[in-house]
Structure formats: C-alpha cells, structure tokens
C-alpha positions as CSV (number, residue, x, y, z in Angstrom):
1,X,11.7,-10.9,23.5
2,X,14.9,-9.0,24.0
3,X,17.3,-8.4,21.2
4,X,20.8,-8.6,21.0
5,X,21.8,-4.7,22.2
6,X,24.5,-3.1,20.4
7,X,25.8,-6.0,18.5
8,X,28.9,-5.6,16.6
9,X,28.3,-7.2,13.1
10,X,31.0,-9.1,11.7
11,X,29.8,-11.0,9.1
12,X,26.8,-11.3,7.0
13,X,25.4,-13.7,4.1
14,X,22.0,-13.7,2.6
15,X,20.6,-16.7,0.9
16,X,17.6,-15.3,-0.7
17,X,15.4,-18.2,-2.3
18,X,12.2,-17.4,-4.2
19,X,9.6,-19.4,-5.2
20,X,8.4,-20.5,-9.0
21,X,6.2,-17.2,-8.2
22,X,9.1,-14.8,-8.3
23,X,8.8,-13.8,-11.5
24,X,8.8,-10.2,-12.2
25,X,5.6,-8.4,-14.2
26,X,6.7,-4.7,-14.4
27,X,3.5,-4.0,-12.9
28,X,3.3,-3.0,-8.8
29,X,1.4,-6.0,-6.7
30,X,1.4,-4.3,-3.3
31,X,-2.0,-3.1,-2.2
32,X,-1.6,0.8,-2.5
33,X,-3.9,2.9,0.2
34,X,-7.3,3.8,-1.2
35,X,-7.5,7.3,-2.8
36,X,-9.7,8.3,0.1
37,X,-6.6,7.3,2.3
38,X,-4.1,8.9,0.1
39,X,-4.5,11.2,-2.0
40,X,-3.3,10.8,-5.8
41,X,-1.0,7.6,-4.4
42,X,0.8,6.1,-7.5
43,X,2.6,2.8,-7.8
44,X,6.2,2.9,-6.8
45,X,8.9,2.1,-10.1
46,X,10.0,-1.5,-9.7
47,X,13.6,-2.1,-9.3
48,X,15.8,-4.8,-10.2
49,X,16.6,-6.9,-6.7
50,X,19.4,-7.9,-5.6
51,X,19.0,-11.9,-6.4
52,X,17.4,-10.8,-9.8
53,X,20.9,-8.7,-10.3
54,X,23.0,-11.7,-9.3
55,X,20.7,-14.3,-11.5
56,X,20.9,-11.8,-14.5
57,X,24.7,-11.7,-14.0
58,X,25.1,-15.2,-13.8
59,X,22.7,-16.0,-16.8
60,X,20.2,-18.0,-14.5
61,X,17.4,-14.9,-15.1
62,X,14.7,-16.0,-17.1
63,X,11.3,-14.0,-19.1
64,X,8.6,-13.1,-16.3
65,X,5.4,-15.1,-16.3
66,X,2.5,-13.2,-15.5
67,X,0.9,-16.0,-14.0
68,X,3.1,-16.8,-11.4
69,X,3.5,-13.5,-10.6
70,X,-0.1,-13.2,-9.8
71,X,-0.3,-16.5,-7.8
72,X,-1.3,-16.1,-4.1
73,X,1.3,-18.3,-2.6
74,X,3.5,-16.7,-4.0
75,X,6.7,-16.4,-1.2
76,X,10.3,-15.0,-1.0
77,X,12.3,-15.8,1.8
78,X,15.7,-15.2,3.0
79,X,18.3,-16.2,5.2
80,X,20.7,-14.3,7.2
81,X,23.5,-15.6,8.7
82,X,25.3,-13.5,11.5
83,X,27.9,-13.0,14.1
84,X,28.3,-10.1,16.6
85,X,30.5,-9.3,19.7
86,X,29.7,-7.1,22.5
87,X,30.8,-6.3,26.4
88,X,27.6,-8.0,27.6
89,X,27.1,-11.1,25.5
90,X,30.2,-12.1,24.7
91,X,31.2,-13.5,21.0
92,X,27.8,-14.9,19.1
93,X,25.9,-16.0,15.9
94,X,23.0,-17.3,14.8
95,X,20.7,-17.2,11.6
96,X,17.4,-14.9,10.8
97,X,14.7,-16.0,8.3
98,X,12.5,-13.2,7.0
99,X,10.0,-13.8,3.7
100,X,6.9,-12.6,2.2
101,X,3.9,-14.3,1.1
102,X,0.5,-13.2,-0.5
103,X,-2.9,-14.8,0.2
104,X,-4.5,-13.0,-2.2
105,X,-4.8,-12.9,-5.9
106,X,-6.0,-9.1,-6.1
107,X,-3.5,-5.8,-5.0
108,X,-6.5,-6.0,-2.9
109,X,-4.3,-8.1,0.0
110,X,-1.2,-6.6,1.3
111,X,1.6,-8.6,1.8
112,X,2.1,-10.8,5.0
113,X,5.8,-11.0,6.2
114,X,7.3,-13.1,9.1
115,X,10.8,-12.4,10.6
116,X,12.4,-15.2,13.3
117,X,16.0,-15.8,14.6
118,X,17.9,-17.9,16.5
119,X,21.5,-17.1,18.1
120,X,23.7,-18.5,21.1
121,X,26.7,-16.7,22.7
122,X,29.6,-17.5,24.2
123,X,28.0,-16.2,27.8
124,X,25.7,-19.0,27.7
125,X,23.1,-16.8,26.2
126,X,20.4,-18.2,23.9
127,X,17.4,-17.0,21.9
128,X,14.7,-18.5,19.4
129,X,11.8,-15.6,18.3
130,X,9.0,-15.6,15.6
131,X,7.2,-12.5,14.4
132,X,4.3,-12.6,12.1
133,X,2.3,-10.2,10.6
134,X,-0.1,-12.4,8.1
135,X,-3.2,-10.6,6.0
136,X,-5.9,-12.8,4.9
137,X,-7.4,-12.3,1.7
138,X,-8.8,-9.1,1.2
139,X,-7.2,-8.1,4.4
140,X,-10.5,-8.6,6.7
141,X,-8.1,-10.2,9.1
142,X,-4.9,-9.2,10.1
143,X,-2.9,-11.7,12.6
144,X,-0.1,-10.5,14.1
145,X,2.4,-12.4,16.8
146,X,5.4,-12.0,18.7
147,X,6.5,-15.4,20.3
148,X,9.7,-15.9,21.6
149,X,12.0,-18.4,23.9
150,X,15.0,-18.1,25.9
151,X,17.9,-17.4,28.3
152,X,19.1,-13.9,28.2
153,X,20.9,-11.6,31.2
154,X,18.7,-8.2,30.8
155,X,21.3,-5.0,31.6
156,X,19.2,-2.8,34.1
157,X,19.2,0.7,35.5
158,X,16.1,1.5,37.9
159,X,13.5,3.5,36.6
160,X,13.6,7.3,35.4
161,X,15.0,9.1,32.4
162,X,18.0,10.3,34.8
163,X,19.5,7.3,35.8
164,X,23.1,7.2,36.1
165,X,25.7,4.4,34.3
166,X,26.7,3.2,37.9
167,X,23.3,2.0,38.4
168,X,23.7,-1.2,36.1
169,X,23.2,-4.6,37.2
170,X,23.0,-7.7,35.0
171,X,19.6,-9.1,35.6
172,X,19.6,-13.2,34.1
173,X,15.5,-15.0,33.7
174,X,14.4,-17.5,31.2
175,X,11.3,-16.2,29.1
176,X,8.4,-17.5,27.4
177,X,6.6,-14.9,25.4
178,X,3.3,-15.6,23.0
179,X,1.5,-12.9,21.8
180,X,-1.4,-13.0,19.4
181,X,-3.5,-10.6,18.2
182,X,-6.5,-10.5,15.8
183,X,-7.8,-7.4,13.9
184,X,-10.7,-7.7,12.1
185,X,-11.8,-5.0,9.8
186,X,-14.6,-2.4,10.5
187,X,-14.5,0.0,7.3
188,X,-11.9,0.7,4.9
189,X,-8.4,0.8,6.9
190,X,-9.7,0.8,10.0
191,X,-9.7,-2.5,12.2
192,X,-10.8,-3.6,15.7
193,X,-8.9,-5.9,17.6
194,X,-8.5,-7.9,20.7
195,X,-5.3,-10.3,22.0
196,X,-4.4,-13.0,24.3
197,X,-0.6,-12.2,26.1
198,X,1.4,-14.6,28.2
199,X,5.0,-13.5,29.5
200,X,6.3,-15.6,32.1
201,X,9.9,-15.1,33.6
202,X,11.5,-17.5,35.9
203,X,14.6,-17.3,37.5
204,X,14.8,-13.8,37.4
205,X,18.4,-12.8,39.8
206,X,20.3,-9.6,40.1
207,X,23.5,-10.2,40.0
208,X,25.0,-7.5,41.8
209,X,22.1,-7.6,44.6
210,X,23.2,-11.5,45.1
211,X,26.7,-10.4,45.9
212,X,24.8,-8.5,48.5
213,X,24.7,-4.6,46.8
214,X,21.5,-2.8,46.7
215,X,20.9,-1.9,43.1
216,X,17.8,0.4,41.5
217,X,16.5,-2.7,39.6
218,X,15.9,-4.5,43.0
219,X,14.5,-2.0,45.0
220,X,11.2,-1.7,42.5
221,X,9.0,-4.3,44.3
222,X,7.3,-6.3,41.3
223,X,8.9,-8.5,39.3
224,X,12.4,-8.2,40.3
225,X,13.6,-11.8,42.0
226,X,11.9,-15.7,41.4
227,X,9.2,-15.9,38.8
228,X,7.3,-12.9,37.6
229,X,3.8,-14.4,35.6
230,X,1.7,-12.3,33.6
231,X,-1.3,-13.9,31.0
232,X,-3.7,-10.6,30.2
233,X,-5.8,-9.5,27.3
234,X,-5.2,-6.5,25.4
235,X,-8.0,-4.5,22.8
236,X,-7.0,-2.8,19.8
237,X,-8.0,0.0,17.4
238,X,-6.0,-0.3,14.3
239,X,-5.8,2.0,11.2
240,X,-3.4,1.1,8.1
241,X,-3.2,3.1,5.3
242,X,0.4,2.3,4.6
243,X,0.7,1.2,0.5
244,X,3.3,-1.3,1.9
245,X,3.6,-3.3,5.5
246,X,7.0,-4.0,4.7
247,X,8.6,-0.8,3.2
248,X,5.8,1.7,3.3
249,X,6.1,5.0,0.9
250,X,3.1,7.4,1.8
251,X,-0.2,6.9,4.1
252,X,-0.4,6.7,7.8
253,X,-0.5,4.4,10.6
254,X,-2.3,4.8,13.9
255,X,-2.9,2.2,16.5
256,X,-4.3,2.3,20.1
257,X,-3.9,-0.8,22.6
258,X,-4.6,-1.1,26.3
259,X,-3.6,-3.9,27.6
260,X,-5.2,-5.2,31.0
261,X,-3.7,-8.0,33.5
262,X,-5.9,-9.2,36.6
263,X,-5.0,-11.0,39.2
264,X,-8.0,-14.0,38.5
265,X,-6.4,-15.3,35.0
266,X,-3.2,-15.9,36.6
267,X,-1.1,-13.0,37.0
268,X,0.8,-12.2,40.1
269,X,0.0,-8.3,40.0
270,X,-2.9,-6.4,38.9
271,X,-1.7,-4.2,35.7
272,X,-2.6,-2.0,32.8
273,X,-0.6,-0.3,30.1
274,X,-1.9,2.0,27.3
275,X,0.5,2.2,24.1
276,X,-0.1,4.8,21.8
277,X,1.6,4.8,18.1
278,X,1.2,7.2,15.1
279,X,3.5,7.1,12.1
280,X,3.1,9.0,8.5
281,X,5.4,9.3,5.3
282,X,5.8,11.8,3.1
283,X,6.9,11.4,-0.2
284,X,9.3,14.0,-1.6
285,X,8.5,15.8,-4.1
286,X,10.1,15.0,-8.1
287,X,12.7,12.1,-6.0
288,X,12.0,8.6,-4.8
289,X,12.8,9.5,-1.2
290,X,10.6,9.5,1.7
291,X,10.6,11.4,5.1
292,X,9.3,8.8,7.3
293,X,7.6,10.1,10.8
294,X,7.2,8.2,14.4
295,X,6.3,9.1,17.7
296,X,4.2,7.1,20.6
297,X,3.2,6.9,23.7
298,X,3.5,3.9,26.5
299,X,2.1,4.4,30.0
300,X,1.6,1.7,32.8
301,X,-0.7,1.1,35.7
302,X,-0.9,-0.6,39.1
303,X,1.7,-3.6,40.1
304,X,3.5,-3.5,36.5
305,X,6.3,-5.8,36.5
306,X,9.5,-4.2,36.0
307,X,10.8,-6.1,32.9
308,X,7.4,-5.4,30.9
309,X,7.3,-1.6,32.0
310,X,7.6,0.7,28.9
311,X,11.1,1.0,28.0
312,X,13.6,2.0,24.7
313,X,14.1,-0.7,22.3
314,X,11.0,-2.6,23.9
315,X,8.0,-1.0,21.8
316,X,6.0,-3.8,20.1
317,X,8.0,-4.0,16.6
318,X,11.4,-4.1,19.2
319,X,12.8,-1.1,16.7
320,X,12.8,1.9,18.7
321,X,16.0,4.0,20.3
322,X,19.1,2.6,17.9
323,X,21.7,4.0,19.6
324,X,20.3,2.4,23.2
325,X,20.9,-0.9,24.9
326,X,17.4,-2.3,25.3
327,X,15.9,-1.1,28.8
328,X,18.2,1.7,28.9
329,X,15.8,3.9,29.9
330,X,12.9,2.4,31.9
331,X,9.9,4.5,33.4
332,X,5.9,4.0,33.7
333,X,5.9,6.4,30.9
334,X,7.8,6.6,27.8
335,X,7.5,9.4,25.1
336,X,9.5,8.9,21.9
337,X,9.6,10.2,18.2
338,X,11.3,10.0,15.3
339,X,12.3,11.2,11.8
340,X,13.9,9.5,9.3
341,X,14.7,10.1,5.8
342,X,14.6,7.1,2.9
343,X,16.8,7.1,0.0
344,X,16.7,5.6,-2.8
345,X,20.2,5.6,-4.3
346,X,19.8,3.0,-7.3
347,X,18.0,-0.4,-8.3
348,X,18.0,-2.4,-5.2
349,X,20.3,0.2,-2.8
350,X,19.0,2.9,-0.5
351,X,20.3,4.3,2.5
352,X,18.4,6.2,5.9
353,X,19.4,9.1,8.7
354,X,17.2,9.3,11.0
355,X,17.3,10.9,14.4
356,X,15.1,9.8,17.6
357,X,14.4,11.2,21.4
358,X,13.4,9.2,24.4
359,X,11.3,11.1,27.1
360,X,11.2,9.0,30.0
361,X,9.1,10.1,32.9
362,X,10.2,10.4,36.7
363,X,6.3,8.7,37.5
364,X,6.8,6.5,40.9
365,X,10.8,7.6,41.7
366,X,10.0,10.4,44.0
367,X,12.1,12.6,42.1
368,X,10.3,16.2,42.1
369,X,9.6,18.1,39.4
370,X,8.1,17.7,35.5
371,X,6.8,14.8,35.0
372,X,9.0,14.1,32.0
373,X,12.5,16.3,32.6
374,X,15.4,14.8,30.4
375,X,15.3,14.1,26.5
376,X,18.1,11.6,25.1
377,X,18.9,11.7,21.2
378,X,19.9,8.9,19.3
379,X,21.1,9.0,15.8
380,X,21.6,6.6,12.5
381,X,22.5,6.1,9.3
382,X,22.7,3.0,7.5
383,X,21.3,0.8,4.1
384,X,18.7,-0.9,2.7
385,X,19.2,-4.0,0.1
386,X,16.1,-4.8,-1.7
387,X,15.5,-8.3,-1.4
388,X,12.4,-8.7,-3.6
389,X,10.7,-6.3,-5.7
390,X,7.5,-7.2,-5.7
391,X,6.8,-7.3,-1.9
392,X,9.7,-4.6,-1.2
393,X,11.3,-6.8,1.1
394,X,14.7,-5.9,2.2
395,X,17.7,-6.1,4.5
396,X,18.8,-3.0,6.7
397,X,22.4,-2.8,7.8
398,X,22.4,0.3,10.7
399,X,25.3,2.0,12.4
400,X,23.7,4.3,15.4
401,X,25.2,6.6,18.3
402,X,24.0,8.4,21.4
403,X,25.5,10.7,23.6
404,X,24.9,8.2,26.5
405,X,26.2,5.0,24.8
406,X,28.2,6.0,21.8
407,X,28.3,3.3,19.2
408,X,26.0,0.3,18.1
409,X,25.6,-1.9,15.2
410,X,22.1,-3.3,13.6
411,X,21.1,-5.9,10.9
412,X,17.8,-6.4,10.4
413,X,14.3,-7.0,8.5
414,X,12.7,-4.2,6.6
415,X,12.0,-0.8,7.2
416,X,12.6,0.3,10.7
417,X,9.3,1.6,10.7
C-alpha cells in the first residue's frame, strides 16, 4: 500500500498507553539470538522511556512488579497523530497506531509488533493500512501481514533507472491489498514459509494519457488502464537472528521469496518476482551504537503488472529509498543497499545517518548497454524516541535528500530496518 511520499511533517503527538504489564524489571525481556547465532551477544542496558520520564516527572511512576513484567499479554501501544503537506497530495492528516505485545512468558518469544494508519487529504486522497508481524510462543510461528485499503493517485515515470522528471504522470486506482504469510520454524532461526497475496486495482487512469499525451507509464502494456487483478502464492525461506524485531542491535537477517501469479487462480497476467533481502548489525565496540547493513535484490518475470514491478519505497517493510517519492525509480530489477549508523545519545533519545543507492536495471526498455547503468544516492539523518523499554519500541522522526528530489520528511514506527 503506498505511503504518503515526501510528506512535510507539521505536527506530531504521541499518546503512549501501556498496559498494567508495563512495569519495568531492570532485567532485558527481548529474546536475544542464540550464542550459536551470535557470538557473545549480551543484553542491551535498559533505559528510562519516554512515558516512564513524563510519569516519573509528574509523580504518576510507581515500584516495578516483576509479575507483570513477565506477563505474556503484556502490550504497549501508541498513537500518533499527524499532518503533512506536499505538491502531490495536497494538505493531510490522519492517526498511526503502533504497539507491542508478547505471547510468551519466556525471552524465549520475541516480541510481536503491529503498525496501522489512516489519513485523508485535501486531494480527495484516502488510506487505511495494517501491518503485523505476530510470534507465537516460542516463536514456531511467525505471521506476518500487510493489508491495506484505498484511493491514492500513484506519481509515475516509465520504467529504467534513467528516466527523466518530464516523464511524470499522475496515475489515480483504488486498491485492496491482503497479504499473509506463515513461517513455520525448521531449526533454530531458520523458518519455511508459504503466502496467500491478493492486489486488485480498479480504476487505474493516467491522467496525462486521458488529456490525450502519450506518457512512459502508459505505453508498458500490463496493468496500466481499467482493473489490473492479481491473487498468487509466494514461498519463503526465512532466517532471524536479530535479538530484537523491532530495534535490532547485532545478528542477521536473511530472507528469500518467490512469488508466483498464474493465470488459473485469477490473475490477468502470468507473473513471477524473486525478492532477495540480507541485513546485519554490528555493534560498535566500548559505545552503544550500531552500524546497521541492508542491501536486496527484486527481479520480475513474464506479464508483471506495472504498479507491483520492483520499485524504491515499495520493498515489503515500504522503508527503502528516503529521499525518493515511492515508484520513483521503477524497473524488472531493483538493486539497493544501505548503511546506517544508530546512536544512542541518552535514556530514551538516539539519532541515525544513513546513506542508500538504488540500481535500477534497463531490463525490457530497449535501452543498450549494462544491464544496471545509473546508481542514485539518497541520504538521512534523523531520531529515534524510545517508546517502551522493554520491547524497544520507538518513534523515528527522518529528514532525507537526494540529488534527484531534494528534500523529504518521515515519521514513523521503529527502526527503519
């Protein structure tokens, strides 16, 4: 589900509001990575929050129970109010909702998290998304979804890492998206997985090739005018040996998902994709910063519709290229990595740089040459509010710039990766 690109943040309020459970024990309840998955991992120090700093202040902090602290429903949630202002959607708000939960009673469950939002805009624009990423106890299941509803015009530039500014159109569709995935594990960290996908877009309309211009987005032959209908599988391999889902310090991530659309369950084209995603993070040595790594690899396959070809900003998580409209760069293969250094700055502040590059290929545009021959940078700086201790949860507030775009302005759930 497309995000809001580039939005200018005006104002911001969290309403963080624990439950009984939030008590604080000194004592780290994440699941760390086993010590066969990373080597000599110790607990992170527990910080004082930001609601815990604003109760403490306002004499409504009381003694930790240990209990509570250990209960498996335990939950934090937060919401976010929000307003932004951009060129393409006008003046906006909305609300986000993100929490953590534990199903577990052991550090051996990791915590689950959910994110969702809801906005309107003054261009008639209109969203409501749910993410999920839930760990059942023990984490021998891991169900993750993406669903999302709404009315959104999708900027679009043809396909190819060179295409120029002039080439934008405003493409308008309503979208349903539901994505589920289950993971269930094999050994240790490492899971198999399989998924059920639905993305249907109806009323999809260039505007400029209405008023009669031929555009780049138009000219691609799948997906580009009426109703474009896609219900697929996908298979996973999954490996997580992050100590945190949420705001992970050391251990690695890998995951592998091809994705496969025939014709006979519904879907106007016959498709594949294959994503590709590694991530690692290094913990600094004598600090409590962390060099965070990211870099994957999206290809597609046969009769791909062109708004679910690999492009920036529209990676599963929705977190890659700050510093890029969503779509910018479009192409039947995307490479892209990232660097990005955490730190921590004191109790429940930190702040991030980070640096990213988009390798789109010229696949299927008849341009000659390398397959993938331009690079575009992207670069950030922003920071992090812990929300709740225990679960790390946080709030990241993002100012990003590119060469291409110049400016943009992110609030959002979390790590970034």
């Amino acid at each position: 589900m497309h995000r809001p690109a580039a939005a200018a943040l005006a104002a911001a309020l969290a309403i963080t509001a624990p439950a009984p459970a939030l008590a604080r024990t000194g004592e780290p309840v994440d699941a760390p990575a086993p010590a066969s998955t990373v080597a000599s991992a110790q607990p992170q120090p527990q910080d004082t929050d930001l609601p815990e700093l604003l109760a403490r202040a306002t004499g409504l902090w009381r003694p930790p129970d240990r209990t509570l602290a250990r209960s498996p429903g335990r939950l934090s949630w937060t919401v976010l109010p929000f307003l932004f202002a951009n060129p393409l959607m006008g003046i906006g708000g909305g609300a986000a909702a993100i929490g953590a939960f534990r199903l577990g009673s052991t550090p051996a469950t990791s915590f689950s998290k959910f994110e969702s939002s809801v906005f309107v805009t003054s261009n008639g624009q209109r969203g409501l998304v749910l993410r999920t990423d839930v760990r059942l106890p023990g984490d021998a299941w891991i169900l993750v979804g993406d669903w999302g509803a709404g009315a959104f015009p999708n900027p679009a530039w043809g396909l190819g890492g060179a295409t120029p500014a002039s080439n934008e159109t405003t493409v308008h569709r309503t979208q349903l998206q539901l994505h589920e995935t289950g993971y269930r594990r094999l050994t240790g960290r490492l899971y198999a997985g399989a998924g059920l996908w639905l993305d249907d877009f109806y009323g999809i309309e260039d505007q400029r090739a209405a008023a009669g211009e031929a555009t780049a987005f138009s000219s691609y032959p799948f997906g580009t005018s009426g109703r474009s209908f896609t219900l697929g599988a996908t298979i996973n391999l999954l490996y997580d040996g992050r100590d945190s889902t949420l705001e992970p310090t050391r251990g690695a991530y890998l995951l592998a998902r091809y994705r496969f659309e025939p014709a006979w369950l519904g879907d106007d084209t016959n498709w594949r994709s294959l994503y590709v995603d590694a991530r690692t993070y290094l913990p600094i040595p004598g600090r409590r910063d962390v060099l965070a790594l990211w870099a994957y690899e999206w290809s597609s396959f046969g009769d791909t519709p062109y708004l679910l070809l690999p492009a920036i900003g529209a990676d599963p998580e929705h977190r890659s290229g700050r510093g890029f409209t969503e779509g910018r760069y479009t192409a039947r293969d995307i490479a892209y990595a990232e660097a990005e250094y955490r730190m921590h700055l004191w109790q429940f502040l930190g702040a991030v740089a980070a640096v990213n590059l988009t390798a789109p290929s010229e696949r299927g545009t008849g341009r000659p040459g390398a397959l993938f021959q331009t690079v575009h940078p992207g670069f950030a700086t922003g920071l992090r509010l812990l929300l709740d201790s225990p679960s790390r949860s946080s709030i990241a507030a993002d100012v990003a710039w590119s060469p291409a775009e110049g400016f943009a302005f992110y609030l959002s759930a979390n790590a970034t990766f």
